[in-house]
C-alpha positions in Angstrom: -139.2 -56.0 -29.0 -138.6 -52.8 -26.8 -140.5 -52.7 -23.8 -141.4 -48.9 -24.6 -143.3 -50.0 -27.3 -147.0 -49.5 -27.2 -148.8 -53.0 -28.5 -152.1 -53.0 -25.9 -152.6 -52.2 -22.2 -151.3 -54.9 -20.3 -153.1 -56.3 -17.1 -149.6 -57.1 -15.1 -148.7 -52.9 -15.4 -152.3 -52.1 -15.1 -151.4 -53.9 -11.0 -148.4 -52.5 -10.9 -149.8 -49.1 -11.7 -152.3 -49.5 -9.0 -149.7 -51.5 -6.5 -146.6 -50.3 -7.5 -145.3 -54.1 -7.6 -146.0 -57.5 -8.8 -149.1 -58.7 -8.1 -150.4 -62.8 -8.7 -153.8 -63.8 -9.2 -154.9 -66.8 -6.6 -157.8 -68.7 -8.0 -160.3 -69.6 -5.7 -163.2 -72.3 -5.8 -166.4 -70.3 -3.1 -168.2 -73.4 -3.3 -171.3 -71.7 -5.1 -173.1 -73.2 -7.7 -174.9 -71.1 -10.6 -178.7 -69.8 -11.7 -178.1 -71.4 -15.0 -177.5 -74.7 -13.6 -179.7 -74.7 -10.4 -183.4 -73.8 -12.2 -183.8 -70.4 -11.3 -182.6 -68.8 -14.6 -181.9 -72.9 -16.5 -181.0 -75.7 -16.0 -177.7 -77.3 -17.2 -175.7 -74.4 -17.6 -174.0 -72.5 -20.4 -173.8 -75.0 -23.2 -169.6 -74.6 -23.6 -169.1 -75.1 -20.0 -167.1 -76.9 -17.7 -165.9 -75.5 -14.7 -163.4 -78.2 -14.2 -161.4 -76.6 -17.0 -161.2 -73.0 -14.3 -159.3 -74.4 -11.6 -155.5 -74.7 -11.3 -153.8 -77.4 -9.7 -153.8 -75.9 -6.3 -157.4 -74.9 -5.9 -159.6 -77.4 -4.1 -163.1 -77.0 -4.0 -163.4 -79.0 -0.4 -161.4 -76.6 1.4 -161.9 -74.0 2.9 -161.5 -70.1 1.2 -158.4 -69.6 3.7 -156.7 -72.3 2.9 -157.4 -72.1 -0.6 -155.7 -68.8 -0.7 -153.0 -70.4 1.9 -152.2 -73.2 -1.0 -152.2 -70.9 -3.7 -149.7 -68.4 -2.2 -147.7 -71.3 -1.2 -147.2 -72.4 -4.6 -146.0 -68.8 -6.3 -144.3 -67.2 -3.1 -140.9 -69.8 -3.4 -140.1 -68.3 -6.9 -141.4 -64.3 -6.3 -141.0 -63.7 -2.2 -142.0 -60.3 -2.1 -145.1 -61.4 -4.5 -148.4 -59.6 -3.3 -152.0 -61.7 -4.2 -155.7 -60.9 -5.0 -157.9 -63.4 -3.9 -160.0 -64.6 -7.6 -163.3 -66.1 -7.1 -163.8 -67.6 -10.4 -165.6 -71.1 -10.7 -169.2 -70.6 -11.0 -170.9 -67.6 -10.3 -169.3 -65.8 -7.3 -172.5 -63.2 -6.2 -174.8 -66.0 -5.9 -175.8 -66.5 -2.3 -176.9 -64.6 0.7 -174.9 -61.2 1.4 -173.8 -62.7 5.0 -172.1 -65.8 2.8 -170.6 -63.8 0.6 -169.5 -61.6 3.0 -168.0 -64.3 5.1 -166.2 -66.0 2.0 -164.3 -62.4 0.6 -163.3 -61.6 4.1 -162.1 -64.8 5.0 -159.7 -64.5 1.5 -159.0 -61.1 2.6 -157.7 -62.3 6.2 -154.7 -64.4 4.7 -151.1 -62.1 4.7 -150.0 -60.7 1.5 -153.8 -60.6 0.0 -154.1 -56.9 -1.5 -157.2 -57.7 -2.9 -160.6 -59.4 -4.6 -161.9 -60.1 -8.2 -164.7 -61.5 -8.3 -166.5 -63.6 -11.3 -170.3 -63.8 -11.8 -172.9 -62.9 -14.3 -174.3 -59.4 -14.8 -178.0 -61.1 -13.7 -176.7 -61.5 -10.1 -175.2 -58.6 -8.5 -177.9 -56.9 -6.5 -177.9 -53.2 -5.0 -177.1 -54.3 -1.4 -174.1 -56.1 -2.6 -173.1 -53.3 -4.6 -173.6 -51.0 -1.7 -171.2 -53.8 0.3 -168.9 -53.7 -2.0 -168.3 -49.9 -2.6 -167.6 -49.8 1.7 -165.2 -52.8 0.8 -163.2 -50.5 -1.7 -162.4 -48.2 1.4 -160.0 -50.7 2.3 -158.9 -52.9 -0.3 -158.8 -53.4 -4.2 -161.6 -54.8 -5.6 -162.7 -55.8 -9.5 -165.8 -57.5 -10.1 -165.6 -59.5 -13.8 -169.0 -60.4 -15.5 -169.2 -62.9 -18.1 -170.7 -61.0 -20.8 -169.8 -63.9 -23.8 -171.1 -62.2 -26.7 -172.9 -59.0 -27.4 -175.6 -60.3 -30.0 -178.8 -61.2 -28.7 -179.2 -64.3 -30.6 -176.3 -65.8 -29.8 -176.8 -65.5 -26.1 -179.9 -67.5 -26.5 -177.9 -70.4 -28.1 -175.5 -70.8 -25.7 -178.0 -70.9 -23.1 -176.6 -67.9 -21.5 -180.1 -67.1 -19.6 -179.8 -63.7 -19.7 -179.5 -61.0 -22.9 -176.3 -57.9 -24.0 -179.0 -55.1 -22.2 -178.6 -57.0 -18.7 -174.9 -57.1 -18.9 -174.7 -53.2 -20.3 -176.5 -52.3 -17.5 -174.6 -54.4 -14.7 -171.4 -53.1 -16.1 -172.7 -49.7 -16.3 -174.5 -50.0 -12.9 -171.2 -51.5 -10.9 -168.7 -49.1 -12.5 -171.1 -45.9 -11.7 -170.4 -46.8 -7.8 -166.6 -46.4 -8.3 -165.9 -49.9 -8.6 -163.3 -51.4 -11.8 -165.4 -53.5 -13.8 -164.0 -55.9 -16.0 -165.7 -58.4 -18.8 -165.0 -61.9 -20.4 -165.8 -62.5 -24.2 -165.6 -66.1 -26.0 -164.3 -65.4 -29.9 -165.7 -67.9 -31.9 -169.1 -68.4 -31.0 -171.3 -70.6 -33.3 -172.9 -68.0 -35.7 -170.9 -65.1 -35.1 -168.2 -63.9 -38.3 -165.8 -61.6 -38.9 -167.8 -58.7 -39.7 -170.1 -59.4 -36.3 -166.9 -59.8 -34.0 -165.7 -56.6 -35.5 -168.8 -54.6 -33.9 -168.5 -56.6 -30.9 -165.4 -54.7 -30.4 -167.0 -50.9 -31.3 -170.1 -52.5 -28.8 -168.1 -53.1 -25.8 -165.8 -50.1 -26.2 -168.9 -48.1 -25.5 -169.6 -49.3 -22.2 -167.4 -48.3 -19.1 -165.1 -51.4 -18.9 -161.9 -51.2 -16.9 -160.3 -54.5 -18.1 -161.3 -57.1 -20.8 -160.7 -61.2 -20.9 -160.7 -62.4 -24.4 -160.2 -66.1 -25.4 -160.4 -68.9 -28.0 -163.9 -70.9 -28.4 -162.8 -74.3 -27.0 -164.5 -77.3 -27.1 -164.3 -79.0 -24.2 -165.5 -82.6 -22.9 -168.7 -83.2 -21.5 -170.2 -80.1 -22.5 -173.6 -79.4 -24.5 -171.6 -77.4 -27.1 -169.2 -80.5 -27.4 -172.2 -83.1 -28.0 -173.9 -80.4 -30.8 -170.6 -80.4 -32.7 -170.3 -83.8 -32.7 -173.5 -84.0 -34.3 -173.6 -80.9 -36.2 -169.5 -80.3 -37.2 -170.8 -77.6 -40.3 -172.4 -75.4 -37.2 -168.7 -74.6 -35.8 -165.7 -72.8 -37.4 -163.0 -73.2 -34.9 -160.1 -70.9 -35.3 -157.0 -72.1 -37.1 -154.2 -70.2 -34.7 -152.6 -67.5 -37.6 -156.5 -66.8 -38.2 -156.8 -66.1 -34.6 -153.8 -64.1 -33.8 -155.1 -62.0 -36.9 -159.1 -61.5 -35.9 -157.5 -60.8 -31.8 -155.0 -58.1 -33.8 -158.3 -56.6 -35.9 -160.4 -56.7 -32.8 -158.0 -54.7 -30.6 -157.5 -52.3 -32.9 -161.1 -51.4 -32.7 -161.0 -51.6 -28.6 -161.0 -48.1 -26.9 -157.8 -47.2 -26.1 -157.5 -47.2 -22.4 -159.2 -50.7 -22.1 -157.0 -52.9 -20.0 -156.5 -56.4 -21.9 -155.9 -59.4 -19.2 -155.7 -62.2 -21.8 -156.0 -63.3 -25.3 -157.0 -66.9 -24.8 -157.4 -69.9 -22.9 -155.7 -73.4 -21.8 -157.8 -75.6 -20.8 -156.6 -79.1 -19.5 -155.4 -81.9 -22.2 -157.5 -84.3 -21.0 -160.3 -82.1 -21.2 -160.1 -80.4 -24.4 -161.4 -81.0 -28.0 -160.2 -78.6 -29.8 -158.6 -76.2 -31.1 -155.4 -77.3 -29.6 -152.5 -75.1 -30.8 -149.8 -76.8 -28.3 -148.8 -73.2 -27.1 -149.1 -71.9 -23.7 -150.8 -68.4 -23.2 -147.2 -66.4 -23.1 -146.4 -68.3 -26.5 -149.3 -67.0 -28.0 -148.8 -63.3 -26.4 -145.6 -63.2 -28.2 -146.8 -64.2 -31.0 -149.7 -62.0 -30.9 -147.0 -58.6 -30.2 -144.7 -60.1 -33.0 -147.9 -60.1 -35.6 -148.5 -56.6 -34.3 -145.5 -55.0 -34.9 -145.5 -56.5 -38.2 -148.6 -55.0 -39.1 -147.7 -51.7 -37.4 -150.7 -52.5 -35.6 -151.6 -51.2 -31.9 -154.6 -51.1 -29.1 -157.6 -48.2 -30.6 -156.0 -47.6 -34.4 -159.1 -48.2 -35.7 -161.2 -46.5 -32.6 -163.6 -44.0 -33.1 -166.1 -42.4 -30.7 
């Protein structure tokens, strides 16, 4: 496949557009915990989830944020030395604590050499004005992206998955964060109990509405220890888990309904051996981008065909 072919806005040119050269993700591990899990929104968290299965191999919660970021250079810079970084807050949600903490944890990322940036994960129920406000003054001198789990956009979904929060609170952080200048990206699970085809398709149409800069898209997994995992195993008939040509085809179909200049930063998810259930398609997430691209041109297929304002 020629590289001036036009498949789907990729995240890695989407950096180098904005940095003019390659640019790694370092996941980091703030040490926060989460609304849904403490008792101020729920209690045990979003029924599919296990942080465990965010963290890479290099990221350790007890440490420090510095060295964190120190580590995770450390393990990328042998193979790509002129590699630049942003530091990922990712595990749990990343807005929840006091503006001084939060302050103290980005900046300390911020401090190591060769980090060009932040993206920051959390929930569109957490991300008050004075945080905003800090953030646009952080923008002045740095790259920053804030990412909200959004999951689905049908109400009644987000109620079964224990979200704790509903599609009109995630609209309007999105539309809220992105109105201050700030790159706003979103993360959607596929596969959801109770959510076909036809609903995923207007998921698509949904989200293209709103003023997203980049969007995450993955597989539902089940993974161990989870709520979701303990409902299947005693309600199986509730779940259709995605067979991988069925998935390739619904990502292909849901893309092509995407606005155009949406930035795509993945199509799915690997989550640890040990920890998963299923699906497990034995591919890595490259494998499955090629696949995805090869599917594509196939089908003559490409990012927005099917968009329409």
């Amino acid at each position: 496949m020629g590289k001036d072919i036009f498949y789907y806005n990729e995240f890695s040119a989407y950096l180098h557009s904005v940095f003019g050269r390659k640019v790694q993700k370092i996941t980091l591990d703030g040490g926060f915990t989460c609304p849904n899990r403490d008792g101020k929104v729920g209690r045990g968290g979003c029924t599919y989830c296990n942080n465990q299965t965010f963290n890479p191999a290099y990221c350790h919660r007890h440490l420090p944020v510095k060295e964190q970021m120190k580590e995770g250079i450390s393990f990328f810079s042998h193979k790509y030395p002129s590699m630049r970084y942003l530091a990922y807050f990712q595990a749990y949600t990343n807005t929840y604590a006091s503006l001084d903490i939060l302050k103290q944890r980005y900046e300390e990322a911020l401090e190591v050499d060769g980090c060009v940036g932040i993206v920051i994960g959390t929930r569109p129920d957490c991300m008050p004005d004075e945080l905003l406000d800090y953030l646009v003054s952080l923008q002045e001198r740095t790259f920053v992206l804030v990412e909200y789990g959004i999951e689905s956009t049908d109400d009644n979904t987000l109620l079964r998955i224990n979200r704790g929060h509903d599609y009109k609170c995630a609209a309007e952080a999105v539309v809220r964060t992105a109105s201050r200048g700030i790159p706003v990206g979103a993360h959607i699970i596929l596969g959801l109990p109770g959510e076909n085809r036809q609903r995923l398709m207007l998921q698509a149409t949904e989200l293209s509405r709103l003023p997203l800069t980049t969007l995450k898209l993955h597989q539902l997994q089940l993974i161990r220890g989870t709520r979701m995992a303990q409902e299947y195993a005693e309600r199986p008939a509730d779940f259709t888990l995605f067979a991988l040509d069925d998935y390739i085809e619904t990502v292909i179909d849901y893309v092509e309904r995407l606005r155009p200049d949406i930035v795509l930063e993945r199509f799915a998810s690997q989550s640890p051996k040990e920890l998963l259930i299923a699906p497990d398609w034995g591919l890595k997430n490259h494998e499955l981008v090629d696949k995805i691209k090869r599917r594509m041109r196939e089908r003559g297929a490409w990012q927005g065909r099917l968009y329409s304002e």
